[in-house]
ZAMARGU-4260 file (C-alpha; in steps of 0.2 Angstrom, whole numbers, plus 5000, padded with zeros to 4 digits):
<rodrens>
0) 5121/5113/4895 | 5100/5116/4895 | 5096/5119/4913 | 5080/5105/4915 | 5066/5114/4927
5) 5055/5099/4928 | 5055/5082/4933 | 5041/5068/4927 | 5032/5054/4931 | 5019/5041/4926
10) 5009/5026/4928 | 4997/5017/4916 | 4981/5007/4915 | 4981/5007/4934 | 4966/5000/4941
15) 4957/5015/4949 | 4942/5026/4936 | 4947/5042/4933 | 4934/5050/4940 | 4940/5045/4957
20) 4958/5049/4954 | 4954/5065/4950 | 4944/5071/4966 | 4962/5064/4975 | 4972/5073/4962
25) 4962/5091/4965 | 4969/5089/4983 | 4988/5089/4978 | 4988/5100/4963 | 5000/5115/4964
30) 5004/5108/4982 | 5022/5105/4987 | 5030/5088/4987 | 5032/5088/5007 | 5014/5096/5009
35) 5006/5084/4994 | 5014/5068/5004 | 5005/5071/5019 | 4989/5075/5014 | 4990/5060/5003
40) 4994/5049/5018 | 4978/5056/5027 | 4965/5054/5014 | 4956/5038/5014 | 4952/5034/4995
45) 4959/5021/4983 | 4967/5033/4973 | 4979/5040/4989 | 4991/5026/4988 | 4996/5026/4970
50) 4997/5044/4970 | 5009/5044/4983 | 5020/5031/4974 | 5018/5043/4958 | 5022/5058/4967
55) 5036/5050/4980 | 5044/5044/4959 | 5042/5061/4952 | 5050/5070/4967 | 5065/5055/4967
60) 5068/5058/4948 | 5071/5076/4950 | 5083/5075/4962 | 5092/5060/4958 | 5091/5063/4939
65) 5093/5083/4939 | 5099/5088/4953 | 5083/5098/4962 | 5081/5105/4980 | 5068/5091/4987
70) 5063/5104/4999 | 5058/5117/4983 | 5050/5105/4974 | 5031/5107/4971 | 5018/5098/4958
75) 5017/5109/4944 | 5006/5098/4934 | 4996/5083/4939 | 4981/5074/4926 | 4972/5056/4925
80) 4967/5052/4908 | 4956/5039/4906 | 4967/5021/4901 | 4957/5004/4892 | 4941/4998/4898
85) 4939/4982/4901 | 4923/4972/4896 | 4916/4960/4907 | 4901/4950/4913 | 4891/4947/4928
90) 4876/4934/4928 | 4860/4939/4933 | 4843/4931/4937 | 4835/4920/4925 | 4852/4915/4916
95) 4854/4933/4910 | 4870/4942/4909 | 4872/4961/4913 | 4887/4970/4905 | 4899/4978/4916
100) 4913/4992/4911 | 4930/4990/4922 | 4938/5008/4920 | 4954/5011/4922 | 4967/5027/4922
105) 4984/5034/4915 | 4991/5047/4930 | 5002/5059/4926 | 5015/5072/4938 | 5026/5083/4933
110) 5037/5093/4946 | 5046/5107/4949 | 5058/5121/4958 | 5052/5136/4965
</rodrens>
């Protein structure tokens, strides 16, 4: 049997740009799990909760599903691609309407064993 050195993880059309994923992403990248977890719980940005759930998942898979060390697990790859964008409208003065773009992202993780 193929020896499986990495464990995944990924949530879509989540509510956050992005643009701000990323600069919470940055933080963890190549990090370990343990050391990723805290950080993320001391960060004050929008994007820190979801990619602590993402993270807390990926790490869970590997150990549950492949039999990994939580202890030497660290994020080997981490990326948000940019998901749908929603179209909306907000009225304005005059009985005008502005347009407005509601972003949202697909977030990636992959981990692995050192």
């Amino acid at each position: 049997m193929e020896n499986v050195i990495e464990a995944r993880a990924s949530v879509r059309s989540v509510g956050v740009t992005p643009r701000k994923a990323r600069l919470v992403i940055d933080l963890v990248r190549g990090k370990s799990v343990e050391e990723a977890e805290a950080i993320l719980k001391n960060v004050n940005k929008a994007a820190c909760p979801i990619v602590l759930k993402l993270v807390h998942s990926a790490a869970s898979n590997a150990v549950n599903n492949h039999g990994m060390n939580k202890d030497k697990l660290y994020i080997k790859e981490i990326y948000a691609d940019e998901g749908i964008k929603m179209k909306r409208y907000m009225p304005r003065a005059k009985g005008r309407a502005s347009g407005l773009v509601r972003r949202t992202s697909h977030i990636n993780v992959v981990v692995a064993e050192r």
